[in-house]
C-alpha positions as CSV (number, residue, x, y, z in Angstrom):
1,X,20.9,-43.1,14.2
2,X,21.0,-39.7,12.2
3,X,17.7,-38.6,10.9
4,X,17.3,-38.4,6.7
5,X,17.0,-35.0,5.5
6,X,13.3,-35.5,4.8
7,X,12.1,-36.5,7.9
8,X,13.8,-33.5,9.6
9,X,11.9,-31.3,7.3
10,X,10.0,-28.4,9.6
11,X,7.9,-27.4,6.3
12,X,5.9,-30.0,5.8
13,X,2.4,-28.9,4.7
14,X,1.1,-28.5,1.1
15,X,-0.6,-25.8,-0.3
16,X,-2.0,-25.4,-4.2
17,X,-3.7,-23.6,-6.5
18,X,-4.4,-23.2,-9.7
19,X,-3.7,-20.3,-12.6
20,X,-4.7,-19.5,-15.9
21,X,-1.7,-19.9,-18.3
22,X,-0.9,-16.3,-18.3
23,X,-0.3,-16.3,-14.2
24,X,1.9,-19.0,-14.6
25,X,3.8,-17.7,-17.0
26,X,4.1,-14.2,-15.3
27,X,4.8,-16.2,-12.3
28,X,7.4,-18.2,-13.2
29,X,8.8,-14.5,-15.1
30,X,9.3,-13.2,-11.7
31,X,10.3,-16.1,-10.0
32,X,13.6,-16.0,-12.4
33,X,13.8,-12.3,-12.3
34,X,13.9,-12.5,-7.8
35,X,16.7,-15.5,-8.3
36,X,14.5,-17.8,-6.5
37,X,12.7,-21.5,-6.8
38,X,8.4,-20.8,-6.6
39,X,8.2,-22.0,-3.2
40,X,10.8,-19.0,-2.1
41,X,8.8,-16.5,-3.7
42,X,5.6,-17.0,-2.9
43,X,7.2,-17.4,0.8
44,X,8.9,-14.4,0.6
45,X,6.1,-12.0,-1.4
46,X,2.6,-13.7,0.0
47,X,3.8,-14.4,4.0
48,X,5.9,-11.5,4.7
49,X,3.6,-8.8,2.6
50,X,1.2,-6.7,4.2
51,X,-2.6,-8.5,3.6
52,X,-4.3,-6.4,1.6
53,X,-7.2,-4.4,2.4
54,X,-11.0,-5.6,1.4
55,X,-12.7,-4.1,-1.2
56,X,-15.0,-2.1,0.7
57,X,-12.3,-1.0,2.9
58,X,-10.4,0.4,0.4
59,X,-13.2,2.0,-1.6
60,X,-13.7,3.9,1.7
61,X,-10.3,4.6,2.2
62,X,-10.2,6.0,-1.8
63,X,-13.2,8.1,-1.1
64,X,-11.8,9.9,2.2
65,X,-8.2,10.1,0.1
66,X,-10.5,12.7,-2.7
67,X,-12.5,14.2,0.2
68,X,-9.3,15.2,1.6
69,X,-7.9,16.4,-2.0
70,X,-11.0,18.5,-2.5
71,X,-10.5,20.1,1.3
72,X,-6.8,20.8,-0.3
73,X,-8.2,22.7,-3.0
74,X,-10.0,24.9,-0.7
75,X,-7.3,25.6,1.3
76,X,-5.9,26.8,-2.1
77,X,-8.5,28.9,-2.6
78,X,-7.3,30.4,0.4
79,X,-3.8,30.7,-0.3
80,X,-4.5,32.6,-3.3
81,X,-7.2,34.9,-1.8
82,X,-4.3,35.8,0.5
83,X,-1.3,36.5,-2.0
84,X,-3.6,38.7,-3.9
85,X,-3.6,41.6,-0.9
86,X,-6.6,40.1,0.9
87,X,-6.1,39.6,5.1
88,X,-5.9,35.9,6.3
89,X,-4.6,34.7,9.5
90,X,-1.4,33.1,8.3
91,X,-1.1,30.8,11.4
92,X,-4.1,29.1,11.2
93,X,-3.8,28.5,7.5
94,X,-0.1,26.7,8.3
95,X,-1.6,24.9,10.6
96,X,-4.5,23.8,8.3
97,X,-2.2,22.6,5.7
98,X,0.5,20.4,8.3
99,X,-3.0,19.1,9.9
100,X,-4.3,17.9,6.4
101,X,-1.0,16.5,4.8
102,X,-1.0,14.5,7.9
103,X,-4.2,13.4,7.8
104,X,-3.6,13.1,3.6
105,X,-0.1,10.4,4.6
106,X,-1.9,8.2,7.2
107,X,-4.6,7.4,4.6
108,X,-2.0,6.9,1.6
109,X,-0.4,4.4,4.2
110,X,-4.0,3.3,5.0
111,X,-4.0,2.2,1.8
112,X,-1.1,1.1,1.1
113,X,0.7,3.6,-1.3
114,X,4.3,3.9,-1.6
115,X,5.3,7.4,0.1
């Protein structure tokens, strides 16, 4: 005897929670706008992102992300200390600035910014 739809069902744990008005609205907003039932979202958006970071994490991350701008600015510094007739060692400053735009992407991905 064949099986009823239901009882074949691989998905068969709840999960809930609760929003304020507003977050069900906006919910529901995107919902329509992806084309797809809650459920599907929330599959497709919650399981399949990456987890975020924790707060302190991040707030790390953020801070190392401005040290790094600052050390930018003094390569600038640099830069224009050069075009203005003073000697510099043009290698090493090229090699400074791939070795800190590096350093600069892995902690925008770190963080999760679109590059």
């Amino acid at each position: 005897m064949k099986k009823k739809r239901s009882e074949r069902r691989q998905r068969n744990e709840l999960v809930q929670f609760r929003l304020t008005a507003e977050e069900k609205q906006n919910f529901l907003a995107r919902c329509e706008q992806a084309g797809l039932s809650g459920a599907d979202y929330f599959r497709k958006t919650a399981l399949k992102s990456k987890p975020l970071k924790s707060g302190a994490e991040t707030a790390l991350l953020i801070k190392l992300l401005a040290s790094w701008g600052k050390i930018g600015g003094n390569i600038n510094q640099i830069a224009k200390h050069y075009n203005s007739g003073h000697p510099t060692d043009i290698a090493l400053g090229q090699s400074l600035l791939k070795e800190i735009e590096a350093m600069r992407t892995d902690l925008r991905q770190a963080l999760g910014y679109d590059l």
